[in-house]
C-alpha positions as CSV (number, residue, x, y, z in Angstrom):
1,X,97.7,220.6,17.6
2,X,98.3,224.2,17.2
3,X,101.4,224.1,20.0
4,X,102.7,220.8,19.5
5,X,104.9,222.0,16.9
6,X,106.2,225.2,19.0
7,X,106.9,222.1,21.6
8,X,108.8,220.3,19.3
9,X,111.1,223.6,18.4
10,X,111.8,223.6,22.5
11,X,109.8,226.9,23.1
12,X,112.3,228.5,20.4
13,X,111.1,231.1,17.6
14,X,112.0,229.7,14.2
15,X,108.9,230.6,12.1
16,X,107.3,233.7,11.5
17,X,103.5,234.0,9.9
18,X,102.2,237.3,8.7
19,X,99.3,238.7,8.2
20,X,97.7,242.1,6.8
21,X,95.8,243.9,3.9
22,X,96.0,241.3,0.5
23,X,95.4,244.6,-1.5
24,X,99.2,246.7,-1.0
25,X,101.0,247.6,-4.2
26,X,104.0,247.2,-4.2
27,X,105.5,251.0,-3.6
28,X,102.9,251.1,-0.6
29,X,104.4,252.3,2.7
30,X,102.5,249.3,3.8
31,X,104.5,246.6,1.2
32,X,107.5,248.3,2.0
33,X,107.6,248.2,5.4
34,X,106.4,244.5,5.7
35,X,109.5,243.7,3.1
36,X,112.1,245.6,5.3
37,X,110.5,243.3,8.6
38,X,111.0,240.4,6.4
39,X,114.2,241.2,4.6
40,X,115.7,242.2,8.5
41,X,114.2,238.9,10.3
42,X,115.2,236.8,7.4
43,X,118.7,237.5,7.8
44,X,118.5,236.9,11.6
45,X,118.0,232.8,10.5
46,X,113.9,233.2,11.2
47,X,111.9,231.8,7.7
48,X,108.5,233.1,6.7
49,X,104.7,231.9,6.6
50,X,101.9,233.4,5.0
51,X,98.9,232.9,2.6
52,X,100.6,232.9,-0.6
53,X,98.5,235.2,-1.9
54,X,99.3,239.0,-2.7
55,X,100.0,242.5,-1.0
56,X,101.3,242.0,2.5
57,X,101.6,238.1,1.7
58,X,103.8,238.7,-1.1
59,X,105.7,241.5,0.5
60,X,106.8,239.0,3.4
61,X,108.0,236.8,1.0
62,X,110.0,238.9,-1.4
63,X,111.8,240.2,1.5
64,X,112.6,237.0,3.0
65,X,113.8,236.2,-0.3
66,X,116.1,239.4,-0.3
67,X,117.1,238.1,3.2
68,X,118.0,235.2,2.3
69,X,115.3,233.3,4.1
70,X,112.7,229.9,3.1
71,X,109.3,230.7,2.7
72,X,106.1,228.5,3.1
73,X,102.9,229.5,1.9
74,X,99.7,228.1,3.3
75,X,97.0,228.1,-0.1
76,X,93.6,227.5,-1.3
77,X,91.5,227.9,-4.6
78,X,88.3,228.8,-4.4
79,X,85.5,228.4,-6.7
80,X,82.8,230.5,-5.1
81,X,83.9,233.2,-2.8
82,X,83.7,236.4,-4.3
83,X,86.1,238.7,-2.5
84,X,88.8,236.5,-2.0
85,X,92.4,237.8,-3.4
86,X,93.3,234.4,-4.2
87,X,97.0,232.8,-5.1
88,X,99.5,235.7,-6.4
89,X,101.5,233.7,-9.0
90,X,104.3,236.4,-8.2
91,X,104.5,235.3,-4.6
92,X,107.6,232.6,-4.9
93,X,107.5,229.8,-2.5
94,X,109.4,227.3,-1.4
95,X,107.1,225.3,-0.3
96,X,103.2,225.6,-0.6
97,X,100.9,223.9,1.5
98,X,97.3,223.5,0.1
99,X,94.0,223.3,1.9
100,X,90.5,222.8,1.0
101,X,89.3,225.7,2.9
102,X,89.3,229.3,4.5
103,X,89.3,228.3,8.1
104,X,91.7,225.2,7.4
105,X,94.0,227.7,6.0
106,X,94.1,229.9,9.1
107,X,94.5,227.4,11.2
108,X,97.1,226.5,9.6
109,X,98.6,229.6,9.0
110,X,98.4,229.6,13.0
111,X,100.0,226.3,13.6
112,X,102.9,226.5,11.7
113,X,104.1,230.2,12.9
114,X,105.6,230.3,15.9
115,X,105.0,234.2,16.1
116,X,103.2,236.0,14.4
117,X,103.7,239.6,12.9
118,X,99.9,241.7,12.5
119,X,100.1,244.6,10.3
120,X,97.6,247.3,9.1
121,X,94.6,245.0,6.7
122,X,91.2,244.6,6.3
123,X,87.9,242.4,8.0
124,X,90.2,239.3,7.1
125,X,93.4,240.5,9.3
126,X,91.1,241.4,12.3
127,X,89.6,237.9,11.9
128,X,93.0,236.4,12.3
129,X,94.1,238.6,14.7
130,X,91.4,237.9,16.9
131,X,91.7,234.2,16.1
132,X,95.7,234.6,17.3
133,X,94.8,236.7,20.2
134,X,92.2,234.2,21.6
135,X,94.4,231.2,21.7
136,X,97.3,233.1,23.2
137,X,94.9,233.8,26.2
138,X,94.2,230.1,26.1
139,X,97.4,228.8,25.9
140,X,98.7,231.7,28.0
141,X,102.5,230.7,29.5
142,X,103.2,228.6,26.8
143,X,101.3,230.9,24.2
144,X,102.7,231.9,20.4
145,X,103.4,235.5,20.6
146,X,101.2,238.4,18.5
147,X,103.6,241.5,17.2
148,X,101.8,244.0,16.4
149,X,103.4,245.9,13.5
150,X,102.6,250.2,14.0
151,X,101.9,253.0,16.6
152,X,98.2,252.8,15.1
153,X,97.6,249.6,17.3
154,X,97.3,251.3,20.4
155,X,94.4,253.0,19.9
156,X,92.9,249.4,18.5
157,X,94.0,248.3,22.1
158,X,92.8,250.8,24.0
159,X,89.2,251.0,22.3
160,X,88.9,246.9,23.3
161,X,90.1,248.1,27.0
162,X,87.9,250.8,27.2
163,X,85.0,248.9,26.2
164,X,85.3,245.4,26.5
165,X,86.3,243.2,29.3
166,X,90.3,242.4,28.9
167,X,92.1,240.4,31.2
168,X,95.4,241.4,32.3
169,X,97.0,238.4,31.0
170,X,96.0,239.0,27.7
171,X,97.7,242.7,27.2
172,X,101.0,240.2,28.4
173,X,100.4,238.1,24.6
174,X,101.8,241.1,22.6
175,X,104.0,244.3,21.9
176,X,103.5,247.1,19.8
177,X,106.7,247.8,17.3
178,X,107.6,250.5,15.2
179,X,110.5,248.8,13.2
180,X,112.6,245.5,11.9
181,X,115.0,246.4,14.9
182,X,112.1,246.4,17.9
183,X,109.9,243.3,16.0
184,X,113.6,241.2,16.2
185,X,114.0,242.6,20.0
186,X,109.9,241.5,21.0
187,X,111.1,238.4,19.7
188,X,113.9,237.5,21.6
189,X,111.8,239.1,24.7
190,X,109.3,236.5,23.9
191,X,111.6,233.9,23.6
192,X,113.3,234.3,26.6
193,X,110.2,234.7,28.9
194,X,108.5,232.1,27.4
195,X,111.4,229.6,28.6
196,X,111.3,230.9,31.6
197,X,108.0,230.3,32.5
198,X,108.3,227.1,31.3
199,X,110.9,226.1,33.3
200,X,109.6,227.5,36.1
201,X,106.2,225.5,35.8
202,X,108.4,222.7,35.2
203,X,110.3,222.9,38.6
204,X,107.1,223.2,40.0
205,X,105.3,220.3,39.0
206,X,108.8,218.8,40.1
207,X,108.5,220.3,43.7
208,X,105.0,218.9,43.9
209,X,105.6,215.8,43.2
């Protein structure tokens, strides 16, 4: 269910998901650069996803806003979990999607980007980074891309290569960028390679049968 809607789109980029630390001020390096990502990819025609909630969440969204882009937010409202940031009333949707749960929320948050954009957070962004990075070694050829948002990254990569067992298909799921300029360029990249590998399965099943 996850890639039927990236299906639909014909293998084409249209929504962007972020994630990253709910606890940026705005004035934060951190706020700031998210806003310029989504401000930049905004005006390039993509929208924005994200939890609705506050810090990197509502930095996506006010610069999509500023960009000129739609933004959905993917929401829930807890009674009992202590250290959850919660709904940001500040964080202006167009449209908010509410589920009953955590989990239900990621997954959703999952299914309805069709890349997604990881910057610097907490134990919940490495939770849905991992969760992004698994399937996309699932679903690898037909996978939704992870871009992975500062230089800091590659030491996070090389620490899993060093000491865990990574399959070279799943250093091919992502690219490290440094700026709105090389997040919009891994995108197109993504795009294009994805479609080719696509077609190319396609002419293959063709040829076999």
């Amino acid at each position: 269910m996850i890639f039927d809607k990236f299906k639909k789109n014909n293998n084409k980029i249209q929504k962007i998901s972020y994630f990253g630390f709910a606890d940026t001020k705005e004035g934060d390096l951190l706020f700031k650069e998210v806003f310029e990502v989504s401000k930049f990819l905004a005006q390039k025609g993509f929208s924005t996803v994200n939890g609705g909630g506050p810090g990197v969440m509502r930095a996506s969204t006010d610069g999509a806003r500023a960009g000129g882009g739609k933004v959905t937010g993917v929401t829930f409202y807890p009674k009992n979990i202590t250290n959850f940031e919660g709904r940001d009333k500040g964080n202006i949707l167009d449209k908010e999607i509410k589920k009953s749960n955590y989990l239900e929320r990621t997954l959703k948050l999952l299914e309805l980007g069709d890349a997604y954009i990881i910057f610097r957070g907490g134990t919940g962004t490495i939770s849905e980074f991992a969760m992004a990075w698994g399937l996309a070694r699932l679903y690898f050829g037909r996978h939704k891309p992870l871009i992975l948002y500062g230089s800091f990254w590659e030491n996070i990569i090389k620490a899993f290569v060093d000491n865990m067992r990574i399959r070279l298909e799943e250093m091919q799921t992502f690219k490290i960028v440094n700026s709105p300029e090389e997040a919009y360029e891994a995108i197109l990249g993504f795009e294009s390679a994805l479609k080719e590998n696509i077609n190319k399965n396609k002419e293959e099943q063709a040829f076999q049968q």
